[in-house]
BAMILO-111950 format. One record per residue (C-alpha): residue in three letters; x, y, z. Coordinates in steps of 0.02 Angstrom, whole numbers, plus 32768, in hexadecimal, padded with zeros to 4 digits. Layout:
residues N
ALAXYZ ...
END
This chain:
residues 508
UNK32543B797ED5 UNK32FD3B5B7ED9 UNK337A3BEE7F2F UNK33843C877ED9 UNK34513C857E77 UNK342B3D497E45 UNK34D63DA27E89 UNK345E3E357EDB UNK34083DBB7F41 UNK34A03D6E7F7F UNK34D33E287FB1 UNK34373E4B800E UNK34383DD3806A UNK34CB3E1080C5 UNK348C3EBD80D8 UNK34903EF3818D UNK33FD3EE381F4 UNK33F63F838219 UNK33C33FDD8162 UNK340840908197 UNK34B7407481AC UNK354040BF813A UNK355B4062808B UNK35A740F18033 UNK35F94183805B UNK363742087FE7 UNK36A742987FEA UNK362E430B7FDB UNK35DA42DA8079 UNK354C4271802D UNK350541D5809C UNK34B64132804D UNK345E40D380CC UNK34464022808A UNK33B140428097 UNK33B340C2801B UNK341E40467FA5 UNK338B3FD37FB4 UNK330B403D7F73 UNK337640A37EE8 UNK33AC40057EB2 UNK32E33FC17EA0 UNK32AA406B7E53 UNK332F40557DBD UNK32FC3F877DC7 UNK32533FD37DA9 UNK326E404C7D17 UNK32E73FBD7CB6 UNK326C3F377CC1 UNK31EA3FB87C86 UNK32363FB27BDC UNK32053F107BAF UNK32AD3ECE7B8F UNK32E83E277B52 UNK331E3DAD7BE1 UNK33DC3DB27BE7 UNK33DC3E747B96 UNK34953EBC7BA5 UNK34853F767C03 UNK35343FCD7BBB UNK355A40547C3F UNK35E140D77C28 UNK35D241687CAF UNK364741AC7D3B UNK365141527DD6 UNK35CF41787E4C UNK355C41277EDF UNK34E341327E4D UNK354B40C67DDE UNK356140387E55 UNK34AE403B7E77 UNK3484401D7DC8 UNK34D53F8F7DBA UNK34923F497E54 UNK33F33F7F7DF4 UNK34273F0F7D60 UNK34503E7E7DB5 UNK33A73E817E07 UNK334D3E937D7C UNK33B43DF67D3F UNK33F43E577C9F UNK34AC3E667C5D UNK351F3EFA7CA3 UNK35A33F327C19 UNK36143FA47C61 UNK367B40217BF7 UNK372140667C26 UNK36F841247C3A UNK3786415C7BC9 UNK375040FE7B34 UNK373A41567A9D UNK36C241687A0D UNK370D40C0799E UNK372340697A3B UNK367740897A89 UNK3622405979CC UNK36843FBA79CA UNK36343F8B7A6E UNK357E3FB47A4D UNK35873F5C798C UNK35BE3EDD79F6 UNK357C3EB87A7F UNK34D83F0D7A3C UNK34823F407ADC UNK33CD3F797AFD UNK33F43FEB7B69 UNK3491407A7B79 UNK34C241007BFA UNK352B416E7BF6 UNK3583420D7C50 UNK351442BC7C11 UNK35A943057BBC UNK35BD426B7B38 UNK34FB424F7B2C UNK3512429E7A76 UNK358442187A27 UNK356041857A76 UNK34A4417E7A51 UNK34D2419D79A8 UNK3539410979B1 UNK34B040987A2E UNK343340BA79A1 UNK349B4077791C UNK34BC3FE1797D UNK33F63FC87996 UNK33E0400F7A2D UNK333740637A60 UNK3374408D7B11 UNK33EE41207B38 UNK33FB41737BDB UNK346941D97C3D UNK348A41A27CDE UNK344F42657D3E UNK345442EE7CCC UNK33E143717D2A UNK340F43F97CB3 UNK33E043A57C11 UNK333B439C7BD8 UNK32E843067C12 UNK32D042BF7B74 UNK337D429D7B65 UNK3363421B7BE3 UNK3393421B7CA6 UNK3397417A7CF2 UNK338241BA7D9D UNK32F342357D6A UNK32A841C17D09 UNK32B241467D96 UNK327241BF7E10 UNK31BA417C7E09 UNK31C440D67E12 UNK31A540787EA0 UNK322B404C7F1A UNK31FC3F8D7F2C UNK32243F107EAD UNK323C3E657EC6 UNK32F83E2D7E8C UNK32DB3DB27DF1 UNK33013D097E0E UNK33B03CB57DC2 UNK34033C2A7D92 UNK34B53C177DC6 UNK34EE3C197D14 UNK34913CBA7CC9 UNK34F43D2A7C92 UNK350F3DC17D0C UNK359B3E467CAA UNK35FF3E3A7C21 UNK36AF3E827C27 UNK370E3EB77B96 UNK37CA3E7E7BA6 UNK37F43F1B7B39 UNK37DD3F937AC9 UNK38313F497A38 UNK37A83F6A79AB UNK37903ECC7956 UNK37F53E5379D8 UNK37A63E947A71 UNK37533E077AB6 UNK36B83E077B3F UNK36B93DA27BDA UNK36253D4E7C28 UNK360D3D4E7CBF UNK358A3CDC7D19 UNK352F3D087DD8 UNK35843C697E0D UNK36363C9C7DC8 UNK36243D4D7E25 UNK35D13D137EC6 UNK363E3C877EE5 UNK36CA3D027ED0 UNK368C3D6D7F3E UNK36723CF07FC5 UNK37163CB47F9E UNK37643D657FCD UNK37043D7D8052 UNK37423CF180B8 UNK37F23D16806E UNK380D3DBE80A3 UNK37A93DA38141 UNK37173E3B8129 UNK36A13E7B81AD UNK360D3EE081C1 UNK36823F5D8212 UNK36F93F738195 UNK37133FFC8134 UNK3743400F807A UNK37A2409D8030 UNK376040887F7C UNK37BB40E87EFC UNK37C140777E79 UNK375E40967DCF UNK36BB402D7DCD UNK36CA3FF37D05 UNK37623F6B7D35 UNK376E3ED47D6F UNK37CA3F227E23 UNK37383F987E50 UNK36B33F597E2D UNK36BE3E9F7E3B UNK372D3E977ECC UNK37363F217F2A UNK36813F467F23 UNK36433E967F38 UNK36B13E7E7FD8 UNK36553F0B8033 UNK35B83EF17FF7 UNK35C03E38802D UNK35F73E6D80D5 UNK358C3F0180E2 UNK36223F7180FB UNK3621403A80EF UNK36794071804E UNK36B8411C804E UNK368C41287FB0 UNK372A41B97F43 UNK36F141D47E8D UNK37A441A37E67 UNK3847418F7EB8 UNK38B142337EFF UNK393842147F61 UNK391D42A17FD5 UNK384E427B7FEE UNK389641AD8015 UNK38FE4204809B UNK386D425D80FB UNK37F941DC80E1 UNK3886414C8121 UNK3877415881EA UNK37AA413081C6 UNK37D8409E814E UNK37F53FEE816F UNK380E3FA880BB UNK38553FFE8031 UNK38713FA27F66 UNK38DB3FEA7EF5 UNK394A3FF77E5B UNK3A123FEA7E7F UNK39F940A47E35 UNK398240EA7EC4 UNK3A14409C7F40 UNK3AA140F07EF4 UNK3A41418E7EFA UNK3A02417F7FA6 UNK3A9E416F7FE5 UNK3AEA42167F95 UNK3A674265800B UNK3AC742B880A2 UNK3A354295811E UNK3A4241BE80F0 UNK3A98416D8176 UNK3A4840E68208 UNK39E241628261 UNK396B417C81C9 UNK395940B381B5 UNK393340988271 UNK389C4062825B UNK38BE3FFE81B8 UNK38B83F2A81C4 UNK38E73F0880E4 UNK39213F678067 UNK38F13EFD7FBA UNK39673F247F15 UNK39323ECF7E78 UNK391B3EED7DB1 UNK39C93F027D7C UNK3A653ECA7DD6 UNK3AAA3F1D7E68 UNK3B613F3E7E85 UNK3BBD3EFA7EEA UNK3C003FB57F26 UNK3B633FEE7F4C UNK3B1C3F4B7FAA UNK3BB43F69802B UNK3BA74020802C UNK3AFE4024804A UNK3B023F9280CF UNK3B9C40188126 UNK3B2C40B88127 UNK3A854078814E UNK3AAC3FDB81BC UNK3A483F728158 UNK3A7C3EE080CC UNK39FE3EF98035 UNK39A83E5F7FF3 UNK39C73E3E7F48 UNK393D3DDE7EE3 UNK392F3D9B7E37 UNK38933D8D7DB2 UNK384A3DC37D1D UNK37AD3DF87CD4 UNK37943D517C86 UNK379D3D127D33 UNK378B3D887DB7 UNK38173D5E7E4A UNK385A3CC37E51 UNK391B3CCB7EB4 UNK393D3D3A7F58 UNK39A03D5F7FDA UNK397B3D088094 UNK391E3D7C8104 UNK39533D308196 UNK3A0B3CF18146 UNK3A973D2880F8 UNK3A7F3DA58064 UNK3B073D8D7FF5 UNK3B413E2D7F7D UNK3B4F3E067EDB UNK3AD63D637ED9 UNK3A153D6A7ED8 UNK3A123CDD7F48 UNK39963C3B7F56 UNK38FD3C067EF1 UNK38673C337F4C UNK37E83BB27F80 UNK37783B5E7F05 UNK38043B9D7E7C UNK388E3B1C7E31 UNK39373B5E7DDB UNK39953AFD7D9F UNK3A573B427D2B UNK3A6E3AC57C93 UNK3ADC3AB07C09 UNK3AC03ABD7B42 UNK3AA03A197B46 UNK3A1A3A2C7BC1 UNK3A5F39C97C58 UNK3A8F3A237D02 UNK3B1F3A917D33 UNK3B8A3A697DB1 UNK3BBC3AE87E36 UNK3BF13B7C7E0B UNK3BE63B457D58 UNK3B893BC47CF4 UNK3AF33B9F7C7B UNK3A533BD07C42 UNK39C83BF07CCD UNK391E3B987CBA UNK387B3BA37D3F UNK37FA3B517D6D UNK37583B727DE4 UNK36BD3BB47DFA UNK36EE3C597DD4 UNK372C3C3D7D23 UNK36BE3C987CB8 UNK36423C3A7C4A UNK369F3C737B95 UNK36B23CFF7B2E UNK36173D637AE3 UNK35F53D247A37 UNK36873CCF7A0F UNK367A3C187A33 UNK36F93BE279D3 UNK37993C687A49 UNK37343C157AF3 UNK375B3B577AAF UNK381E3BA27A60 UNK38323BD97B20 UNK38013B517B84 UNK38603AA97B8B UNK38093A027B70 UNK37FE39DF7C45 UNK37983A847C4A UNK383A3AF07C97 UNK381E3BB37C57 UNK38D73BE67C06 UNK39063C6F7C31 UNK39963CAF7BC9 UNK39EE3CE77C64 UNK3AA43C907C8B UNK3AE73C6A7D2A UNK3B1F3C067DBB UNK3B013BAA7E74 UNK3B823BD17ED8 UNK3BA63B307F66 UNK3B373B7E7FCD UNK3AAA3B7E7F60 UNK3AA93C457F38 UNK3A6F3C707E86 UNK3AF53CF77E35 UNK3AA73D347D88 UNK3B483D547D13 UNK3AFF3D747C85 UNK3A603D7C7BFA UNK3A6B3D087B6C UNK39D03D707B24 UNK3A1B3E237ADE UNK39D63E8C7B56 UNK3A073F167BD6 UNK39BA3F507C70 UNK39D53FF77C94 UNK3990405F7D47 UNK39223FC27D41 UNK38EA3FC97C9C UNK38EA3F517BFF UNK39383F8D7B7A UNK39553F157ACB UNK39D83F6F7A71 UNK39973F3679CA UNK390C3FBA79E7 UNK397D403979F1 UNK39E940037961 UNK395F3FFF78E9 UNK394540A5790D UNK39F640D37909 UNK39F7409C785B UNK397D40F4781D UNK39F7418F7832 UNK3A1E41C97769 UNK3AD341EA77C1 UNK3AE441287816 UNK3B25409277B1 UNK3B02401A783A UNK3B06401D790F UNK3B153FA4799B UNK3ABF3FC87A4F UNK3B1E3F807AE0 UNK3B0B3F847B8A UNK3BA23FC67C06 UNK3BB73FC67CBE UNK3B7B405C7D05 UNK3B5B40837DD6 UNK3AC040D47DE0 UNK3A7240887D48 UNK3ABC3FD87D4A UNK3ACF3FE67CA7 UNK3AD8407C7C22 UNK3A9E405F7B81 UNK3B2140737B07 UNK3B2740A97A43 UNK3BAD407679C1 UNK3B8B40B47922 UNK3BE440A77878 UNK3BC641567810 UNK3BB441617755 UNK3C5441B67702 UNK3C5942717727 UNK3BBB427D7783 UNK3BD442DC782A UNK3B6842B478D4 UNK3BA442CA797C UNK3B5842867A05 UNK3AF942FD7A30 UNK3A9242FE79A8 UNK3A68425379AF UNK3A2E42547A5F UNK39D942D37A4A UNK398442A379AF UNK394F41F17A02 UNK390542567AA9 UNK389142827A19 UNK387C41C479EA UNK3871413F7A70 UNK385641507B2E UNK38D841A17B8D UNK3910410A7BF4 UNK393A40BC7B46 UNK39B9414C7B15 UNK3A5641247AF7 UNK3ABD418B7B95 UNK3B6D41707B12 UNK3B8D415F7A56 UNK3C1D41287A16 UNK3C5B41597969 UNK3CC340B6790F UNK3D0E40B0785D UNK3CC03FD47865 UNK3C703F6E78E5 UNK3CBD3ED57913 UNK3C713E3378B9 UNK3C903D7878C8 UNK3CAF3CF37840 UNK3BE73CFD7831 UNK3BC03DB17824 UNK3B773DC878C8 UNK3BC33E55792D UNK3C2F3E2B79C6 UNK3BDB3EA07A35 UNK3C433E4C7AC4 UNK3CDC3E967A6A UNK3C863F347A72 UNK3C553F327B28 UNK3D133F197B58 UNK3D453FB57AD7 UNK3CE440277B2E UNK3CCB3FF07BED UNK3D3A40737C30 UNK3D1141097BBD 
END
């Protein structure tokens, strides 16, 4: 029988020898041996492949971030089925969109939402709904962990095929244009590998993990790193600028936002003493500035490595360990990946010419979830994955993104599509019409940005539209400014020069 490609295996085989050393940590004082990951991880293995599932079953899991959380989705992997992971903030149209979707056999959830979102699994088809550890509810409502609890603690990890499917990521939650990722073992474990070697892990390091575990950043990269190593995590439920600081002198590695580094550094206690024991601090889903890269590199005595990828993807561009970090670029395609910066017209930029940005490599995902006709629009006839991020080499060969072609914003590391928002905007009996921008912002990256045109006489402040769309969409999707316009700016077509906007209201 050929080698097993299941991601798990590839993990345990780089468990340490010695079972009873730290995995996780958490602020609360618990310990998970990896030992103890082992046989959690088989119990749930256990209890999904006692439901008599279809082969290549999508598990959508929406709960807070836990040890329990990443162990169930070592638990999926081994049982070779599909982990879906849901941003945590995602609402009720949001959340339905996903199950109709991706219609999976299985859903858990955090206790407090169990309500809703089995309404919605069962109208998607779903005959599985559990919550994750909800002790206080009656059991019928469904404990994973409980329900778990008698199982046995061996199972034998399924065998895979490189190119099974593994997760599927969501690139947003834009009902109707949000589009799912697949991701293969192979694209995830080469990755993974990839990083490893990169970034130059060890069996003694130590990650600070405060990232959430339904992205891209936490899960996929941060989480894969030290469990390829077999690293200690110190394992925060999410990211507190004054918990990073204690936990820093213990901590070799620490990933982050640009956010979490502006608001480390307004800590009084953040200075070189605190990162003496420190070897990499990683910054990545949303550009950092250049203010804070040289800041940062002032107070702490280290230059943070800047990386570059996508969900579509995972990473593709970073930073030298052992080299010159530039600020402002995310540095050189990792091994195994090709970039190349081309034209319109498809052939290559010159240096420091700026164009479209197209991949290629193991780690390119295998296409998007039910739509095969977006995975052929976004692939070019040579097999390179586009994109629809703009930018340049420098002469040194340093990537610098300058732009997206696609309309999107990342904000605090998030992806937000401002057509979302708009629709919603619209829907306002006050609103004639809106545009969603994104502006510069230093703890955010960017700030998502409303500029709406009202109906005559109608009256709403901004306020009242933030607070109404708290009510609406996720928070990280909430507009931090609205602007109040008597027209938007349009070209000869129609379409609105939101680049006309952008420079309007930059410095307001």
């Amino acid at each position: 029988m050929p080698a097993n490609a299941n991601l798990y295996a590839l993990f345990a085989s780089h468990f340490p020898a010695d079972r009873s050393r730290c995995c996780m940590e958490t602020q609360d004082g618990r310990y998970y041996s990896w030992d103890v990951v082992e046989r959690a991880s088989a119990k749930l293995s256990n209890l999904l492949a006692s439901l008599d599932l279809q082969p290549g079953a999508r598990i959508a899991v929406q709960v807070e971030k836990s040890p329990e959380a990443l162990i169930l989705y070592l638990a999926s992997l081994r049982t070779g089925y599909v982990y879906l992971p849901l941003n945590t903030a995602y609402r009720h149209a949001e959340v339905d969109y996903f199950l109709q979707d991706a219609e999976p056999e299985v859903v858990i959830c955090s206790p407090i939402n169990f309500g809703w979102v089995s309404q919605l699994a069962l109208k998607a088809g779903t005959h599985h709904v559990f919550t994750l550890d909800a002790p206080e509810l009656d059991a019928n409502t469904g404990s994973l962990l409980q329900c778990a609890f008698s199982f046995s603690d061996q199972f034998e990890t399924v065998q895979s095929k490189p190119d099974d499917l593994a997760a599927i990521l969501y690139t947003s939650g834009t009902t109707g244009c949000s589009k799912g990722a697949m991701l293969t073992h192979d694209n995830l474990a080469s990755n993974a590998k990839i990083l490893q070697q990169a970034w130059a892990w060890s069996k003694d390091d130590v990650l600070l993990h405060t990232l959430p575990l339904f992205h891209v950043h936490g899960l996929f990269v941060a989480s894969h790193a030290a469990l390829l190593s077999g690293s200690k995590m110190i394992f925060l439920a999410k990211f507190n600028a004054a918990q990073v600081l204690h936990y820093l002198p213990d901590t070799t590695v620490f990933m982050g936002v640009p956010t979490y580094y502006v608001r480390l550094m307004q800590e009084a206690g953040f200075g070189r003493d605190a990162c003496r024991n420190m070897r990499l601090f990683i910054s990545g889903s949303a550009p950092l500035l250049l203010d804070t890269f040289n800041e940062f590199a002032q107070r702490a005595g280290h230059t943070i490595l800047e990386r570059y990828g996508m969900s579509e993807t995972t990473m593709l561009v970073s930073n030298p360990y052992d080299a010159a970090r530039i600020g402002g670029t995310v540095g050189f395609p990792l091994a195994g990946v090709t970039v190349r910066v081309v034209k319109s017209d498809q052939s290559v930029c010159k240096t420091d010419e700026i164009g479209d940005i197209q991949v290629r490599g193991a780690n390119v995902f295998k296409g998007y979830w039910r739509m095969p006709e977006k995975t052929a629009e976004e692939f070019t006839d040579d097999g390179f994955f586009r994109t629809g991020d703009v930018g340049k080499f420098d002469s040194k060969g340093y990537l610098s993104i300058v732009g997206r072609s696609k309309d999107l914003i990342i904000s605090g590391g998030y992806n937000v599509y401002p057509r979302e928002i708009e629709s919603v905007i619209d829907e306002m009996p006050e609103v004639v019409e809106s545009a969603v921008i994104g502006l510069p912002h230093a703890e955010f990256g960017e700030a998502v940005t409303a500029v709406l045109v009202l109906r005559a006489a109608a009256v709403l402040s901004e306020h009242t539209i933030i607070t109404r769309l708290k009510n609406m969409i996720a928070n990280f999707k909430v507009p931090k400014q609205v602007f109040i316009v008597d027209k938007l700016p349009r070209n000869a077509m129609g379409k609105v020069q939101k680049n006309l906007l952008r420079q309007q209201f930059e410095n307001q």
